[in-house]
Structure formats: C-alpha cells, structure tokens
C-alpha positions in Angstrom: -71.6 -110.5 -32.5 -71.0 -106.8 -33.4 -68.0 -105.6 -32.1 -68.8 -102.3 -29.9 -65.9 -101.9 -27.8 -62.4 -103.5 -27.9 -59.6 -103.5 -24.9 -55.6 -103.2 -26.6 -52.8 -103.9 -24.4 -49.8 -104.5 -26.3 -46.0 -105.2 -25.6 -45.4 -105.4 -29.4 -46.7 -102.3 -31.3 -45.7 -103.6 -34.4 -49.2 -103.0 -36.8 -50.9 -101.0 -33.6 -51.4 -97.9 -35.4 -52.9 -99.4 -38.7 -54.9 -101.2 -36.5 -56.2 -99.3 -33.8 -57.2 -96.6 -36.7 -59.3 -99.2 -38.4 -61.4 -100.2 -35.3 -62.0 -96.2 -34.5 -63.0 -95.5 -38.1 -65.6 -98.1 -37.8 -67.0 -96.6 -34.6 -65.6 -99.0 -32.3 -64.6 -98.0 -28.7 -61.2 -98.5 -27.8 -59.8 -99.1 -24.0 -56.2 -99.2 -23.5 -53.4 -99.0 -20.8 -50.4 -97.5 -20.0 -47.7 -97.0 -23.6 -50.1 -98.5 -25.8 -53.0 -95.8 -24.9 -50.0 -92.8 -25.1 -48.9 -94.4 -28.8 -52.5 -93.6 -29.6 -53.0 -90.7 -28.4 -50.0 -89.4 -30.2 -51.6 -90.7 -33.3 -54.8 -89.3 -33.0 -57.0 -92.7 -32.1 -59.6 -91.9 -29.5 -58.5 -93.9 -26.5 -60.0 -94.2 -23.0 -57.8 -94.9 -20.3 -58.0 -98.5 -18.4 -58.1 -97.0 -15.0 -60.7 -94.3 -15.9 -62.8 -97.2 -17.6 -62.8 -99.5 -14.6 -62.9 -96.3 -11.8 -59.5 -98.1 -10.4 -55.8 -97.0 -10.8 -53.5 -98.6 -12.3 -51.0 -99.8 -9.2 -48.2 -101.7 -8.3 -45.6 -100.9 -11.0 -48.5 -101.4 -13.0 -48.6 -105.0 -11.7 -52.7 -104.2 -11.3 -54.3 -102.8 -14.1 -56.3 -105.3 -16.1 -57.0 -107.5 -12.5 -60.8 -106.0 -12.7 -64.3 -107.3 -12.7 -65.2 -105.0 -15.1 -62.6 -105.7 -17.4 -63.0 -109.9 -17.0 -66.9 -109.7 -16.5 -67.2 -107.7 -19.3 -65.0 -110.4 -21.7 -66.7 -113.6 -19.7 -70.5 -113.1 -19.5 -72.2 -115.4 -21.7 -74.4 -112.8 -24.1 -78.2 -113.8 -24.1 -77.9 -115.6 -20.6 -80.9 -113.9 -18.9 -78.8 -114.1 -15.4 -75.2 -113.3 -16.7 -76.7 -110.2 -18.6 -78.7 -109.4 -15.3 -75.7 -109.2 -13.2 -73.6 -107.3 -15.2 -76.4 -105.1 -15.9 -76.4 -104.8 -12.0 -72.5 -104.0 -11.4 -72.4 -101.6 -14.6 -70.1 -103.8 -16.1 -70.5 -103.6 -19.8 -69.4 -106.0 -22.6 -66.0 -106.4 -23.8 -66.3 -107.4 -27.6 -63.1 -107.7 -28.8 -59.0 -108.2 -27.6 -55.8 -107.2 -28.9 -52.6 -108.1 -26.5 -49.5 -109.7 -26.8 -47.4 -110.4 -23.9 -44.2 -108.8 -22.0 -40.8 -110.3 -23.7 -40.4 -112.8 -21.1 -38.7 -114.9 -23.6 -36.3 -112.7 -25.3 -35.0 -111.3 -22.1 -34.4 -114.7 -20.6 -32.7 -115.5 -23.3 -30.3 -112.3 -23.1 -26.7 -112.1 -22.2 -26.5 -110.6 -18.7 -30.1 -110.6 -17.5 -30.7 -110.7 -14.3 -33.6 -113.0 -11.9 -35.2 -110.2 -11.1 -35.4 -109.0 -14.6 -36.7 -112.4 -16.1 -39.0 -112.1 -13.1 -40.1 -108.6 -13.9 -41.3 -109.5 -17.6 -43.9 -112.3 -16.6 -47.2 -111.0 -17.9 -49.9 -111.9 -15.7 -52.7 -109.3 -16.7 -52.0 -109.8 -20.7 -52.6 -113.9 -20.2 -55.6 -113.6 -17.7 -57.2 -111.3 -20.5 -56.6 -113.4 -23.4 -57.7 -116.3 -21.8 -61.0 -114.9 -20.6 -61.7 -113.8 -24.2 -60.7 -117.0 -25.7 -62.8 -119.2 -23.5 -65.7 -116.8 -24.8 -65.2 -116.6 -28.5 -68.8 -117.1 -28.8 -68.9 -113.5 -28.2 -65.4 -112.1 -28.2 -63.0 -111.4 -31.2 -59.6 -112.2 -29.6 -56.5 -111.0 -31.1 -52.3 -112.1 -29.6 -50.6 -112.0 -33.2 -49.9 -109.1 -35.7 -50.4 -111.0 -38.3 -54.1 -111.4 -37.6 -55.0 -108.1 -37.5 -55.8 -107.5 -41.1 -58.1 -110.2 -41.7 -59.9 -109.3 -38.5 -60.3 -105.5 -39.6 -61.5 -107.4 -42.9 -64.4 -108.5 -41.5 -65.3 -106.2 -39.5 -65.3 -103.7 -42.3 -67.6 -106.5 -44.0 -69.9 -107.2 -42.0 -69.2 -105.2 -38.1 -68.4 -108.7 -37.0 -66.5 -111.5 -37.3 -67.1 -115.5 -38.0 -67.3 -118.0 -35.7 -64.3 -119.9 -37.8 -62.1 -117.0 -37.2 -62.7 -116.6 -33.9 -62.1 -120.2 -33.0 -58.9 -120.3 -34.4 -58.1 -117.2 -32.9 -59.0 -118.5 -29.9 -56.9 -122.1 -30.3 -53.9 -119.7 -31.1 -54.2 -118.3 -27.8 -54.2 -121.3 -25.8 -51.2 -122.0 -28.1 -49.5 -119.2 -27.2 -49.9 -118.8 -23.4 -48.9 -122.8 -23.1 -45.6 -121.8 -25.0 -45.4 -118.6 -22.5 -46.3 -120.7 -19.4 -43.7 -123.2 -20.8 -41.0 -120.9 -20.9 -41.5 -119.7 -17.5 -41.9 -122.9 -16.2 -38.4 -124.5 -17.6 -36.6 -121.3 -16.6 -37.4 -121.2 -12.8 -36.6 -125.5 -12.8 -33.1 -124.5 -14.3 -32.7 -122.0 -11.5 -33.6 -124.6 -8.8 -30.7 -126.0 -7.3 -31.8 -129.4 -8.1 -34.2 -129.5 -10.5 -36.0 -133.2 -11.9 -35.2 -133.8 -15.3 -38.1 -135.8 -15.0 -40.9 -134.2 -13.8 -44.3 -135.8 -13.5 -45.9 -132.7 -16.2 -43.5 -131.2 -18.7 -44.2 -128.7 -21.6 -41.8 -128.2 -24.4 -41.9 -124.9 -25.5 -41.3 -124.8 -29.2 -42.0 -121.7 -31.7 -41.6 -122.7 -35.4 -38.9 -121.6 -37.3 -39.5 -122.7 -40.8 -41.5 -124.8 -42.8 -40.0 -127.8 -44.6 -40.5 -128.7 -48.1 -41.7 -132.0 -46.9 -40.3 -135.0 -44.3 -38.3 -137.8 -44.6 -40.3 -138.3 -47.9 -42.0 -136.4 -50.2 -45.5 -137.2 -48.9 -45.4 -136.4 -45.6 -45.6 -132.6 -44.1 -42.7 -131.4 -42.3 -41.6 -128.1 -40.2 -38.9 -127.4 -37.7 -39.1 -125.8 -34.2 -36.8 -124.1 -31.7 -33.8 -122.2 -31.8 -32.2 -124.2 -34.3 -31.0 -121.3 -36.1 -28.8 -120.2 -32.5 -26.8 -122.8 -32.9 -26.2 -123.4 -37.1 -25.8 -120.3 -39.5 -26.5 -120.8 -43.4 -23.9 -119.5 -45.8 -25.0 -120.9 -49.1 -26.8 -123.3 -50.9 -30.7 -124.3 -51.2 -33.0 -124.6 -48.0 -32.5 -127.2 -45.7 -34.8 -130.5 -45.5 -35.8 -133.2 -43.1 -33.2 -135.4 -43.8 -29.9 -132.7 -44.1 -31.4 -131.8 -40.3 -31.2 -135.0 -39.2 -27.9 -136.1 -40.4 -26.0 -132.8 -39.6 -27.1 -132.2 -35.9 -25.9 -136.3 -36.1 -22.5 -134.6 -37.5 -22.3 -132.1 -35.1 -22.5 -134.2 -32.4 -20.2 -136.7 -33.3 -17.6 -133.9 -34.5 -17.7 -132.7 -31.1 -16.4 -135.4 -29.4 -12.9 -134.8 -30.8 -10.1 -132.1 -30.3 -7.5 -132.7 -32.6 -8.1 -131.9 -36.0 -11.1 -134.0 -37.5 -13.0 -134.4 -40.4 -16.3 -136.6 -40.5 -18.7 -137.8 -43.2 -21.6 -139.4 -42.3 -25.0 -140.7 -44.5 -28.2 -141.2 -43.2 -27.1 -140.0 -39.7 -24.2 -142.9 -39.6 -20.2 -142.5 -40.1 -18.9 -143.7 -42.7 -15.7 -142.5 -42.2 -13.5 -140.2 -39.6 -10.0 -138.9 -39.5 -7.7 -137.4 -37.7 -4.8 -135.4 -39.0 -2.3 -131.7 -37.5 -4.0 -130.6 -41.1 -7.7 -130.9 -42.4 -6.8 -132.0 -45.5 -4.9 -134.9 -44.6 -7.8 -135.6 -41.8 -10.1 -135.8 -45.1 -7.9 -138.5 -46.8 -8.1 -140.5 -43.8 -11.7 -140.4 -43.4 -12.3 -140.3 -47.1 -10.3 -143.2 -47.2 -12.8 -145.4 -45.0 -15.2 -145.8 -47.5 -15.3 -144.0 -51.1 -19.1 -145.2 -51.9 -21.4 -143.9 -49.4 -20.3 -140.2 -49.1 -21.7 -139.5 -52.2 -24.6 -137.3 -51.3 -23.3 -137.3 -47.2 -22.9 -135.1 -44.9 -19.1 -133.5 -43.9 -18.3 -131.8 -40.4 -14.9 -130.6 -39.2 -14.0 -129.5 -36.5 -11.3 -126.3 -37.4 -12.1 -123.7 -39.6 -12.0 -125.2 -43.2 -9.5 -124.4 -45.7 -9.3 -123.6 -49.2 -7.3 -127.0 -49.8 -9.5 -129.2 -47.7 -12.3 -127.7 -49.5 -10.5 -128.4 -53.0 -10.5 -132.5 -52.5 -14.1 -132.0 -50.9 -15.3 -130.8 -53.6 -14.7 -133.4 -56.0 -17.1 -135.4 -54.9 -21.1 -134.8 -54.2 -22.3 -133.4 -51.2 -25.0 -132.7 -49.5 -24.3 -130.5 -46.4 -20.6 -129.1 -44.9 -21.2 -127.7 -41.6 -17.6 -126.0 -39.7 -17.0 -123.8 -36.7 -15.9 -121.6 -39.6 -14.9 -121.2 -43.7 -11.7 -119.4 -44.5 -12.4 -117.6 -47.9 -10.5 -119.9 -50.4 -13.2 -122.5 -48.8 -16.0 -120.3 -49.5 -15.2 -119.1 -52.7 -14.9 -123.0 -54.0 -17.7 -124.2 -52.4 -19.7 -121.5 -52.9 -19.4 -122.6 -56.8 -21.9 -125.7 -56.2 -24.9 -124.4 -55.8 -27.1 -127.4 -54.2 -24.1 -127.3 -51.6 -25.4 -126.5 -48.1 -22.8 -124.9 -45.8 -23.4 -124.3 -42.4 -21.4 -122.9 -39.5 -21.8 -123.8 -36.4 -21.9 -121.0 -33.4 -20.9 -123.0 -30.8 -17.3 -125.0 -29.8 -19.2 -127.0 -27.2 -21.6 -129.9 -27.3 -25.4 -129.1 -27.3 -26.6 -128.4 -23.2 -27.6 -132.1 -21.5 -31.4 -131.3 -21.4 -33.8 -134.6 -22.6 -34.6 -136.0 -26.0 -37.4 -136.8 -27.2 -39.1 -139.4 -29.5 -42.5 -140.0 -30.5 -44.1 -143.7 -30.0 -47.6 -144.5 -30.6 -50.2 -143.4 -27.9 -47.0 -140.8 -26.3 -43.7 -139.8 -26.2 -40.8 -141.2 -25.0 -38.2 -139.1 -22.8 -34.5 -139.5 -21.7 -31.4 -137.9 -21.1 -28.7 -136.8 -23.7 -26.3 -139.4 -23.8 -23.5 -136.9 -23.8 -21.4 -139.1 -21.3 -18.4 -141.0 -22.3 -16.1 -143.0 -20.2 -12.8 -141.6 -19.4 -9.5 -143.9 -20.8 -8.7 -143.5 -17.2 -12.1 -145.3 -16.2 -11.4 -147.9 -18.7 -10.9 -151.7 -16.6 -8.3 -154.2 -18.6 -9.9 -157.5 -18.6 -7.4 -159.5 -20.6 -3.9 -160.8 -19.7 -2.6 -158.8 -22.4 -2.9 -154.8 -21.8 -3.1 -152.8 -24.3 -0.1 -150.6 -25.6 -0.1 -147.3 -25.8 -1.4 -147.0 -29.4 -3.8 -149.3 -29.1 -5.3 -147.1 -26.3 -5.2 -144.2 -28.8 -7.0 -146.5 -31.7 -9.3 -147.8 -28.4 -10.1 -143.8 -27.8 -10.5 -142.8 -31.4 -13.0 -146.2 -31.9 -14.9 -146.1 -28.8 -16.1 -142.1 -29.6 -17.2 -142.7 -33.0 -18.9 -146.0 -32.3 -21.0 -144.0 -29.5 -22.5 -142.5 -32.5 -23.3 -145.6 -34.8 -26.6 -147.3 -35.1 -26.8 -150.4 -33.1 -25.7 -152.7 -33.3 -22.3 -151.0 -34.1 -18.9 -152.1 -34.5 -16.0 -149.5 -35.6 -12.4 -150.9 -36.9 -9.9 -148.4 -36.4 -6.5 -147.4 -36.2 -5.2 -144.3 -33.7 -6.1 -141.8 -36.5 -8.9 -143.3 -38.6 -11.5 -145.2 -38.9 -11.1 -148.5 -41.1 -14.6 -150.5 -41.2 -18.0 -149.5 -40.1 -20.6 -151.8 -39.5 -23.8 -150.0 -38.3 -27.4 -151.4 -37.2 -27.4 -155.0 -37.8 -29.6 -157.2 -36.5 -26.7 -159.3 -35.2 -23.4 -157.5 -33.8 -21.7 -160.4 -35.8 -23.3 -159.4 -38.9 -22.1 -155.6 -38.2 -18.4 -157.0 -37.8 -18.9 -159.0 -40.8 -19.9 -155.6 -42.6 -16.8 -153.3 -41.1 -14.5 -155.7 -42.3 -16.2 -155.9 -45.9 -16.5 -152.4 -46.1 -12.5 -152.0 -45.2 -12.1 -154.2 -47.7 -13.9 -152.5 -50.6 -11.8 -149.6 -49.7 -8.7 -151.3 -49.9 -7.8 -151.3 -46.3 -6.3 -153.7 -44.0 -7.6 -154.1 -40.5 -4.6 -156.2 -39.3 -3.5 -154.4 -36.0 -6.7 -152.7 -35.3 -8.8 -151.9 -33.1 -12.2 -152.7 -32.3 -15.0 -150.9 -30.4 -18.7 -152.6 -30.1 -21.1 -149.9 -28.2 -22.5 -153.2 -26.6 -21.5 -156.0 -24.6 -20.3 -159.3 -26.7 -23.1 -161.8 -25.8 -20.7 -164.6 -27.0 -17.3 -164.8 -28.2 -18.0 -165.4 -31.8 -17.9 -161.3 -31.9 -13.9 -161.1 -30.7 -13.3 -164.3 -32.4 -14.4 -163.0 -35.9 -12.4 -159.3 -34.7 -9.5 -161.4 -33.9 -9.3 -163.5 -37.4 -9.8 -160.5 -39.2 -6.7 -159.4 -37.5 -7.5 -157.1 -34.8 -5.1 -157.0 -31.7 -7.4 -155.0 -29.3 -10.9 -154.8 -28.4 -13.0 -152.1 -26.0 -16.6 -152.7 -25.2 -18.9 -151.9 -21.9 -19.0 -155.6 -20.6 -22.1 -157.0 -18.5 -22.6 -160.1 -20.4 -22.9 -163.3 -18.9 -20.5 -165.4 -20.7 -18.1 -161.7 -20.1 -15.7 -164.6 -19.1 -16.0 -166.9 -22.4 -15.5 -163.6 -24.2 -12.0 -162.6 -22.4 -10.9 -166.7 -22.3 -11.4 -166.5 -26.2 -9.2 -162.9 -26.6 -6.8 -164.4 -24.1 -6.2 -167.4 -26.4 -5.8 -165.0 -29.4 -3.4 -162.3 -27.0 -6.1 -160.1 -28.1 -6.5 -157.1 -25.4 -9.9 -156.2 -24.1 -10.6 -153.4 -22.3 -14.5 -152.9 -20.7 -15.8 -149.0 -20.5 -18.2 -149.9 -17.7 -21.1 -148.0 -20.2 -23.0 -148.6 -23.0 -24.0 -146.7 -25.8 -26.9 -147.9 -27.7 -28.3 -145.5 -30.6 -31.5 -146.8 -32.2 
C-alpha cells in the first residue's frame, strides 16, 4: 500500500528529524502532536497539528489527543472492504498509512532514585499503545514504526518503491506487540510491588525483559545464546574478554554464595559449585584457606570476595588460571596485576546486599516453572540440638560456616568444614552417601584432615549410614534440616559415636 499520510508521536526524538524529512521529501503528509509537531516545525517539516486534523483539542494534560475516530478509523479500516471504505467515506475519516511512536519513559522513571507514584503514574502512555496497536493489527495496510532503528530501512523502501513489503511490515508489527507486552509488563509488576500484599503467584504473570547483549553462544558452542534484564545494574566490567553463558551462570552463583558471609571471604567455585571457601581478618589468608580445599578444580573457576581486593590477594590469585573475579571493589595494586591477563574477566559488583526476593524461573518442557528465591537461612538461634551431646562453641561456628556454603551446593550436598574453611565438598550425587564419600576424598587429595569437623547435609539423612560414614571419617558434629523418618536411628547412631547433631528445621535443595 502506498503510503499517503503518516501520524508521528514520539517520546524519543532520537532519528525524528532525518526521518520526518525523508517522509515530507517523498510527498507524504505528516500528522503530529504536541513536542514532536513543534521539533518539526522548527526544522522546516510541514506538519499538521493532531487536534486541527481530527477538529478536537487536545485535553486533559494532553491525556486526550490521539483517543479519536478519526485517528483509529483511519489506521483500522480494512482497505478494499466495500463497507469499511463506505463508512469512513461517510464520517470523513481518511486513511492513516503509516506510524511512528514510541512510548512515555514509564520505565526509566520508575526505575529512578526519588520518583514519586504519581510521577510513575503520570508517564503511562495510553494514546502512544492504543495507536500502535491499531496499526499493527492492520499491517495489511499500515507501515508501523516504535524503534529508531527501523526507520532507515523503512524510508528505504519507500524511496524504492512509495511502499513497503508485507515482510517488513509483519515484523514491524510483531515488534510492537513485543514491545507494548514489555510496557504493559512493567506497569503491571510496578503497581503489584506497590500493593500492600501483593501474590507472588499470580494466576498471569509477564516478565519484562529487554535484551542486553548477545552471547557468543550457550552452554556450548552450538546452541544460540543472549542475556536479558538489568544485569549490567548490578555487575560492572573492568577488564578482560566478553562474558559467556557459562561465566554468567557461575558468577551470579558466586555472588550469591559470597553474600551470605560478613567476615572477610574469599570463594572459588566451577560449574556454579564451591569448591572451596575461606574465612580470614585478611583476604589473602581467606584465599589460602579456600585455596587450600581443593587445588584441582579452580583451574579455569570462578573467584568472589567479599572486601575490596588487594594487590597481595591478587598476587597468589594470579598464579593460577581464572576465569572470572568478581568484588565489591579492586584496589589498584589488584587491577594493575590482574589487568596483565588478558582472558581475565573482572567484575565488580554494585550492590553489598543479596539480589531482591522476587521468583526464579526455569524452563521445563511444555512451560515454566516458578518459585521463590531461596534467600532464607535458619538463624543458629533457630537451630534445635537433637543429640545428647551439644555442640561447643566452635563447632557452632564450623556448623554456621558449613550450613551457608552447603545452601549453595548441588544436591545432594555434603560440606566438611572447620570454623573458617571449608575442608571437603561433595556436590550432586545421586546418593548423599556417595557425596560424603567424595568430600572426604577430595580433603584428602588436598592434604587435609577432616578429624574434628563439621558436617552440613542440605537434606535430611534418610538413614544413618550418612552420620556414620561422617563420624568414621572423624567428624564430631553434624547440622542438617531433619524430617526423616528414621530422624531417630539417625541421632541413636551420633549418640553412640558422641557425635552432635543439630536440625535447622529447613532444607535447601539446589538442582
């Protein structure tokens, strides 16, 4: 369809002038409203007015504008229907050919420091949806337009040919329906957060996600891969080669694991498991310690701390092969060694508090599953002695240390530690036996002893064999949720050992 007459309402003017001057130099009629028809104007476009186009003012704040028959008959009516042309022929509304708007910033000023309800509330665009969605429901007929970035191609053709394809105008109408979902969505989640008690699970949900980067590829090299949301709000780059799949995965698994800790901590983790955490008044002891757990599978890991890091940390970090360091912040020694390896990702993180609650989601076949964050952990307070034996006072810190890093292994998961370290990590076995088996192997290999530790299982013991193998290995105290049914075979068997057991009460599962 040749494009006669084209309605621009734009928030953004990014590209307006170019574009708008491309439209009049092919003879194209241009309605506009309010700031985007005076921008015009002050170029030199020919512009008519929306109010003096549809015989109504604009009203309300500017609230009614676009709200017309003229304007929405004019993008609807199916061209070549004997009855739609007839009626529009009959109410003198004429066609509307093409559409250029973008919306008002809800999203940007929600997101702002300091704005208010009412201001959120102010920049929903009701007009600037209603129009794009009456053109994009025709794209038979109608050319519609809600990204910059499309306006070249679109001038393209019509310098071509006065028209554009059907191809281009589908997927210039699919983008729209893209986009208002995403605006709708926004709106949507920010008047549920303002309820005073909203449903984290409501019956409809839409996740409103705007893609921030394209990934080389996924979790291999044949599979397409991009990441969405405001991922970049909470990490900043500071050297090394783009990030993939994987690094994503593994250090928003760092991140959250690092958080759980105040003292000074370091964590390495591969393939989104620990394999090693310490605890230490300086990071580059905290390193040893963690280091320490397991010298093997760091190679090509992932390292989170939570202090700024050091030039001397960073020293013994470096000699070995990393993948990704992420820290609340990098004193300039640190940079200026790290900064030397230049596959070395280095991230800081914006934020000294865990990610907000809000739901996780995972895909499954046919849908997608939904839950909340599991960003509860039972208090040492909360904890419920089971055994005759209670645990001393360093146990409970070994108990504490063990019991916030296991929450972050993949089940089954068992975590040796001592009150400042982890010793032996055993992550998603099959059986929780098998995962004991591994911890104490892997403690081993490093050259550790796990006589006097601790043990922390993120699930119930369904027998005793678990506690008994802990025990012979020589662990003296135990925490896990509880809830099985042979809970009393499992405290008669630490009891016969004077192993301590504590239950949490909670479980932790991570698959």
């Amino acid at each position: 369809m040749k494009v006669k007459r084209a309605l621009i309402s734009l928030s953004d003017k990014a590209g307006l002038e170019a574009f708008a001057s491309g439209l009049a130099g092919l003879g194209v009629e241009i309605i506009s409203t309010g700031g985007t028809a005076k921008m015009m104007r002050e170029r030199g476009i020919p512009v008519a007015e929306i109010s003096d186009y549809t015989g109504f003012p604009e009203m309300m704040d500017g609230r009614v504008k676009t709200l017309h028959p003229k304007v929405h008959g004019g993008l609807l009516y199916l061209r070549g229907n004997p009855e739609h042309e007839r009626q529009a022929a009959e109410h003198g509304i004429g066609p509307i050919d093409l559409v250029a708007v973008n919306l008002y910033p809800f999203e940007s000023v929600s997101r702002r420091a300091g704005a208010t309800f009412e201001d959120c509330i102010e920049n929903i665009d009701i007009g600037g949806p209603s129009m794009l969605r009456s053109a994009a429901k025709n794209h038979a007929s109608v050319t519609v337009v809600c990204d910059p970035s499309d306006y070249a191609e679109v001038l393209r053709q019509l310098q071509e040919s006065g028209e554009t394809t059907p191809e281009l105008r589908r997927r210039l109408a699919a983008k729209v329906f893209r986009t208002t979902g995403y605006y709708d969505s926004l709106i949507a989640n920010y008047l549920a957060a303002a309820t005073a008690d909203p449903d984290p699970l409501p019956d409809t949900f839409a996740l409103p996600l705007r893609k921030a980067q394209t990934l080389r590829y996924g979790e291999n090299p044949h599979q397409k891969a991009a990441l969405y949301g405001p991922f970049a709000d909470r990490f900043e780059q500071l050297h090394g080669k783009e990030l993939s799949y994987n690094n994503i995965l593994d250090l928003t698994a760092a991140h959250d694991l690092i958080l759980e800790f105040e003292a000074p901590t370091v964590a390495i983790l591969k393939h989104t498991n620990p394999c090693g955490v310490g605890c230490a008044p300086r990071l580059r002891d905290a390193w040893d310690k963690a280091f320490a757990t397991d010298r093997q599978a760091p190679f090509g890991g992932i390292i989170a701390v939570n202090r700024p890091l050091d030039g001397d940390c960073a020293e013994a970090i470096a000699e070995i092969f990393s993948e990704v360091i992420i820290a609340p912040d990098f004193e300039p020694a640190a940079l200026d060694r790290l900064r030397a390896k230049k596959n070395l990702r280095l991230l800081k993180y914006a934020h000294a508090a865990p990610a907000p609650a809000g739901l996780q989601f995972r895909s499954v076949t046919g849908g997608v599953l939904a839950q909340e964050r599991d960003s509860a952990i039972t208090a040492m307070e909360k904890w419920r002695p089971v055994t005759k034996r209670r645990p001393t006072d360093l146990e409970l810190e070994a108990l504490w240390l063990a019991w916030r890093v296991v929450k972050h292994v993949k089940s089954n998961a068992i975590v040796y530690a001592a009150a400042d370290r982890t010793l032996g990590i055993g992550a998603g076995q099959m059986s929780r036996v098998d995962s004991s088996k591994i911890a104490i192997w892997k403690a081993g290999e490093a050259g550790l002893s796990v006589t006097g530790s601790v043990v922390a299982s993120d699930a119930f013991f369904p027998f005793p064999d678990g506690p008994i193998a802990a025990a012979e290995a020589g662990a003296t105290a135990i925490i896990q949720p509880g809830g099985s049914v042979r809970d009393n075979e499992v405290i008669a068997a630490c009891d016969e050992r004077n192993v301590a057991m504590v239950f949490t009460g909670m479980r932790h599962f991570r698959h």
